[in-house]
N, C-alpha and C positions, 0 to 999 in steps of 0.2 A: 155724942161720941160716934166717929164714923165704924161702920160693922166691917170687920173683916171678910173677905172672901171666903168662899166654902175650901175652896182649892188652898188658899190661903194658910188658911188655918192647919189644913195635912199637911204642908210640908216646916210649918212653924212648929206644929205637935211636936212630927219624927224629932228636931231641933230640942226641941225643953226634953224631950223624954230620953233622950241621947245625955244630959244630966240627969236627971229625974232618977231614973232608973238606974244611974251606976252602972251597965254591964259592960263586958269586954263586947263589940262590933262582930258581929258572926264570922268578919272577914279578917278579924285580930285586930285592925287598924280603918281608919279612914285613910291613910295616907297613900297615894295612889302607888308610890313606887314601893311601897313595901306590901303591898297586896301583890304586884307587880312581882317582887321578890318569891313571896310566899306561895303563888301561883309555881313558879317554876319548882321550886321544891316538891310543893304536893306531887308535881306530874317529872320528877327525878329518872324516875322508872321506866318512863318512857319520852325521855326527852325528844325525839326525832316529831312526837304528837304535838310537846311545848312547841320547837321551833317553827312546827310548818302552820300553825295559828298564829305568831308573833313575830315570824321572821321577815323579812323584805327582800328586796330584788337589790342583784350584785352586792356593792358595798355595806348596803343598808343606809346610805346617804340621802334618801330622797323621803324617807320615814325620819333622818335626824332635820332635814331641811323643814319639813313639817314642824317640828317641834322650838326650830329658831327661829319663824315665822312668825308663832305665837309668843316668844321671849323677844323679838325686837318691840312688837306694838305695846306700851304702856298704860294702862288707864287712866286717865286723871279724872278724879271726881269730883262732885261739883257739892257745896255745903249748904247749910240752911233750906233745905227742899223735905216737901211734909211726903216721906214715904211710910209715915207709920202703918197705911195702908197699901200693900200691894197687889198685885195682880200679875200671873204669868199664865195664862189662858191665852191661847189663841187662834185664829181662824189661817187653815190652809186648807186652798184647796176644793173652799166652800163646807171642811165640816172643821168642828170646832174639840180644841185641842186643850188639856188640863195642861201642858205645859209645851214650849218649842223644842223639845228633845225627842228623836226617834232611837228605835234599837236599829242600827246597821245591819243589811244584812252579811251575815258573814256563815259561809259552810261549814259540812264534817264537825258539827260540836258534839257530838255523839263520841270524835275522839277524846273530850275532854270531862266527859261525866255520863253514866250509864243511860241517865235521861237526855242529853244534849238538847237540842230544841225544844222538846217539850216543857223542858224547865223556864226555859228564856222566854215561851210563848205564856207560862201559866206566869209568871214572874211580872212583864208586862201588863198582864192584863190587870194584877191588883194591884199594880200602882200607878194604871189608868196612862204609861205610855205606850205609843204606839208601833205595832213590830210590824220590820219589813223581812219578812222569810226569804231566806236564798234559796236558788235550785238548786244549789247543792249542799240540800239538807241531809241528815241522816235521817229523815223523817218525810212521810209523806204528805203533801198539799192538806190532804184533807186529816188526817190526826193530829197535825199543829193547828190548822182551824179549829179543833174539837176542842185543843189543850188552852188556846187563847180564848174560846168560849164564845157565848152569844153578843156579849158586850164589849168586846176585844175589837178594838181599830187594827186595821191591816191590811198591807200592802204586799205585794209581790215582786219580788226582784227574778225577771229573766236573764240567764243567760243563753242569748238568739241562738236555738237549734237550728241547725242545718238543714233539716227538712219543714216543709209548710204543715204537712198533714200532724207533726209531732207539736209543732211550734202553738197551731189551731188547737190540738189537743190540751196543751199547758193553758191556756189560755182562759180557753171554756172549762172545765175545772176551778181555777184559781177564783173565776168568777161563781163559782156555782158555790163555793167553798167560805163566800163572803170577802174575800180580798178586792177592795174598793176602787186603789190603785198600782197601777203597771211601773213599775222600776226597770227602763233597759238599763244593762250595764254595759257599756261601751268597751270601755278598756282591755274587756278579756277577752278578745276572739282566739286568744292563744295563752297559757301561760308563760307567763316572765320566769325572766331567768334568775332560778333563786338557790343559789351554792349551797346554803343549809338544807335544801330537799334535795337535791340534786348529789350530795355529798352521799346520803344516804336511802339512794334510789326512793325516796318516799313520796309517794302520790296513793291516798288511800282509795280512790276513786278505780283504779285498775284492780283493786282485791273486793270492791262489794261496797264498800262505804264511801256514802255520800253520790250515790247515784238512787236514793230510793225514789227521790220524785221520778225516777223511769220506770226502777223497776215495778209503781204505783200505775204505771202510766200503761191504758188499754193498748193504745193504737201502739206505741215502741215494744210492748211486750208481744204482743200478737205477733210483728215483722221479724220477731225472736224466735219462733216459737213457743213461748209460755203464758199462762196465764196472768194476772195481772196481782201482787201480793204490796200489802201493808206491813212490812217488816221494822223490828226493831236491831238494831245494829248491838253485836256484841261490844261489851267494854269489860275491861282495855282493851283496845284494838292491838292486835299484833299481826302488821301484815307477815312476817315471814314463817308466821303456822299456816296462813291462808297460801301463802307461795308452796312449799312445802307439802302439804297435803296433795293440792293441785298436780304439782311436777310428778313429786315423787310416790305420793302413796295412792294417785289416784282419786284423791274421794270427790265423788261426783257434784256433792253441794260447791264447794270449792271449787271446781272447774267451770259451774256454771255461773258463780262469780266474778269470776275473772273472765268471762265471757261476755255474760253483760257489761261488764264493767269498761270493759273494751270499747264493745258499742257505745253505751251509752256517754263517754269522753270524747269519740270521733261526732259523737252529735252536736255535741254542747260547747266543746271545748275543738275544734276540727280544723282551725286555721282558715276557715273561710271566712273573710272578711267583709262586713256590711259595709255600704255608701248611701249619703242622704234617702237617694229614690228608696230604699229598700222600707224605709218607716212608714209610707204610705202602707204597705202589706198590714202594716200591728195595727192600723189606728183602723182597717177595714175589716177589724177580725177584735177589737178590745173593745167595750162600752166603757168608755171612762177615763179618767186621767192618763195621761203617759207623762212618765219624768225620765231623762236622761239622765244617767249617773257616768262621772268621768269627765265630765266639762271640764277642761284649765284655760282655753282661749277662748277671748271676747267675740273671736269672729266665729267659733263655733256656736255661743249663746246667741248670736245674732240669727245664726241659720237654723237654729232649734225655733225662736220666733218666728221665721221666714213660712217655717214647715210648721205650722199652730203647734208648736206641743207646751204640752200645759204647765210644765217647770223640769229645771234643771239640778242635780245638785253636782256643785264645784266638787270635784275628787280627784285624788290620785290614786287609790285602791290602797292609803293607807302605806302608800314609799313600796308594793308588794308586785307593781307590774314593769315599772322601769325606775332603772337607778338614775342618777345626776339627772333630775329632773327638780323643779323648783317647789317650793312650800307652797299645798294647798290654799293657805291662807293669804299667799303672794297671788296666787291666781286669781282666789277672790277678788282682790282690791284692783286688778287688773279689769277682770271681767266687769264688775261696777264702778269704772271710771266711763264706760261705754255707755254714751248718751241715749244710741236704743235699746239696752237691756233697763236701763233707769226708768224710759216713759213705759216700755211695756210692764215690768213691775208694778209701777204706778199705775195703770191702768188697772190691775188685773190680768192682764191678759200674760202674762210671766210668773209660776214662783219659785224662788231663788233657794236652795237649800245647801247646808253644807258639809262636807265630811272631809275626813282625815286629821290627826291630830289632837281629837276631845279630849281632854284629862279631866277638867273639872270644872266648875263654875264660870270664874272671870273667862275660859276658854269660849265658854255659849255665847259669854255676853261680847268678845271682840270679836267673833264672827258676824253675830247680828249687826250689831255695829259698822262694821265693814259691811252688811248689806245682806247677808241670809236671814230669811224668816222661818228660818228651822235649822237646827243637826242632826247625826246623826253620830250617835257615840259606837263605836265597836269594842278595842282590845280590852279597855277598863270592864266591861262586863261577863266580857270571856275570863279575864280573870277570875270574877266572882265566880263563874259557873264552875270554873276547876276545882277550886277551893270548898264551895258550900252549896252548889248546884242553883237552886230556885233562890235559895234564902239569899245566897251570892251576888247572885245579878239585881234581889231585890235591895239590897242597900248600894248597888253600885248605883240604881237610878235613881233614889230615893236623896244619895246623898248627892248626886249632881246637881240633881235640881233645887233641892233643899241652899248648896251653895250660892245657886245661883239666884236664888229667889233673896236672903240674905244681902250678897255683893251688891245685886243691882241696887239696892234700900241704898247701902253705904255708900253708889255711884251718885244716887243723887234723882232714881229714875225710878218713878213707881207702878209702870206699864211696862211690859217688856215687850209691848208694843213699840214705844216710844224710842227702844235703843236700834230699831233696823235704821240703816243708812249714816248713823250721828258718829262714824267713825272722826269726822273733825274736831266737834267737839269731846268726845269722848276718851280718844286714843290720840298717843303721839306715839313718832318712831324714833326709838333709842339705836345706836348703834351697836351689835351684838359684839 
């Protein structure tokens, strides 16, 4: 009798005990849109907090283009193939992965649960996936390092400060803090234009939240004059007590909120836009991987090769930075029709990751497929976190992978090694 995998067998257990045990799901449902649903009710009360985690840019058409991207490609599976035993371990990167699923990183979740990050970082770490922290956490570098623990994989997502001395600062930190590898984020040198925040002037980052990796931060606190503090972000967030207080009553905690806060968005977020040359700077200042996030064209994967950086992942930021722009998953299959991003892949010397769009299962496996050797899931786990904090996010991962560990058996494929690139054999395109 072949032995099942260790990893195997976790997400087979969650599976049986999911009958076994008879109980209602922490999150009321497996079912992603009605988690989806019940997310938005929990956070009713402050909806302006739902929209600006779930909304997107203009129309919201390039978050629906993601989603039709993955409803054109079809699986077709393949029969009589011995999956009884499988395996969804993998190596990126050169370190080795209990499954091809990342946490996204996404900011300000401190507006969605009193713990925010901290929950997503302890959550992760007991079910052994791996978190990419944004810089614009409500939480600082090194207290989400603490909360992800000593055995927690973990990456960093910058978004490129404006100054080198600050930029140097994030860096040596993140490293010092155990985050392995470098996530630039491309896409953001500015925010997009997104009607649902803009409707209701919301940006939490001008009243205090979701700049603590600054206000953590020695060298940008110094250039403030303050000292350098570890804060946890009040919830519920209500910016217009913090407006209010500031304007009108004076109070000095508050004004120096909105001050930093100021600062620290002209940093991060400034409109100053990076070009190729400027990567040389990170890779002479990071030990260690750097992956681009924001890739959609093949001739940018190709000049990410050109400049050595050690993977990419396909994104649109999730439909959240420009509208009428095409489905991440169109991108993908674009980017991997490109004969140098194929042999560098192949080589090693490329890895391919990919984001926007995750819902659930069969979604891991038609990305791999089409050619990423990883994901990264975001709003499905924000969900959970609104709803049930740690316990939330831990069955949003639990039950992706558990899907997808399942699906790929009934595809016909008992490595999930085996599904990157076999978009031909695997997928076909139905007309939507």
């Amino acid at each position: 009798m072949t032995a099942v995998p260790a990893q195997s067998a976790q997400w087979m257990k969650y599976f049986g005990d999911i009958y076994g045990h008879a109980k209602p799901p922490v999150l009321g449902s497996f079912a992603v849109k009605k988690i989806e649903d019940k997310a938005r009710e929990v956070m009713k009360d402050h909806l302006p907090a739902y929209m600006y985690t779930f909304g997107s840019a203009g129309t919201c058409s390039t978050d629906a283009a993601n989603r039709r991207a993955f409803n054109r490609w079809k699986i077709v599976p393949a029969m009589l193939k011995d999956c009884t035993s499988r395996n969804v371990e993998t190596t990126i990167l050169g370190q080795k992965f209990n499954a091809p699923l990342f946490i996204a990183p996404v900011g300000v979740q401190g507006i969605l649960h009193a713990d925010g990050e901290l929950a997503t970082a302890r959550a992760a770490a007991a079910c052994g996936i791996p978190y990419i922290m944004s810089s614009a956490s409500s939480r600082s570098i090194e207290d989400i390092a603490k909360a992800n623990g000593p055995n927690g994989q973990r990456w960093y997502q910058l978004y490129w400060p404006r100054t080198e001395e600050i930029t140097i600062s994030l860096l040596n930190r993140a490293k010092a803090a155990g985050f392995s590898a470098l996530v630039i984020t491309l896409d953001t040198m500015l925010l997009g234009w997104r009607p649902h925040d803009l409707d209701t002037a919301y940006i939490p980052f001008l009243y205090g939240v979701g700049i603590q990796v600054g206000l953590s931060d020695p060298v940008f606190m110094k250039r403030s004059g303050y000292e350098a503090v570890h804060e946890t972000t009040k919830f519920p967030f209500e910016p217009e007590k913090v407006r209010n207080a500031a304007l009108n009553a004076g109070d000095v905690s508050a004004k120096k909120a909105m001050k930093l806060g100021k600062a620290w968005l002209e940093e991060t977020n400034s409109g100053a836009f990076r070009s190729w040359e400027h990567l040389q700077f990170i890779k002479d200042h990071w030990d260690g991987p750097i992956i681009l996030k924001g890739i959609q064209r093949a001739s940018d994967a190709e000049k990410a090769i050109d400049m050595g950086i050690h993977g990419i992942i396909v994104s649109n930021h999730g439909g959240r930075q420009i509208d009428g722009a095409i489905g991440s998953l169109d991108a993908l299959a674009k980017i991997m029709r490109s004969p140098k991003v194929i042999k560098a892949q192949t080589k090693g010397d490329l890895t391919v990751l990919f984001d926007s769009g995750i819902r659930t299962g069969s979604d891991v496996i038609k990305a791999m497929a089409m050619g990423a050797q990883g994901v990264l899931i975001a709003r499905p786990y924000m969900y959970g976190l609104a709803i049930a904090g740690q316990a939330g996010v831990e069955q949003i991962l639990m039950q992706t992978v558990t899907d997808m560990h399942i699906t790929m058996g009934l595809c016909g494929y008992s490595d999930v090694n085996d599904l990157i690139g076999k978009w031909d054999e695997l997928l076909e395109p139905v007309d939507d």
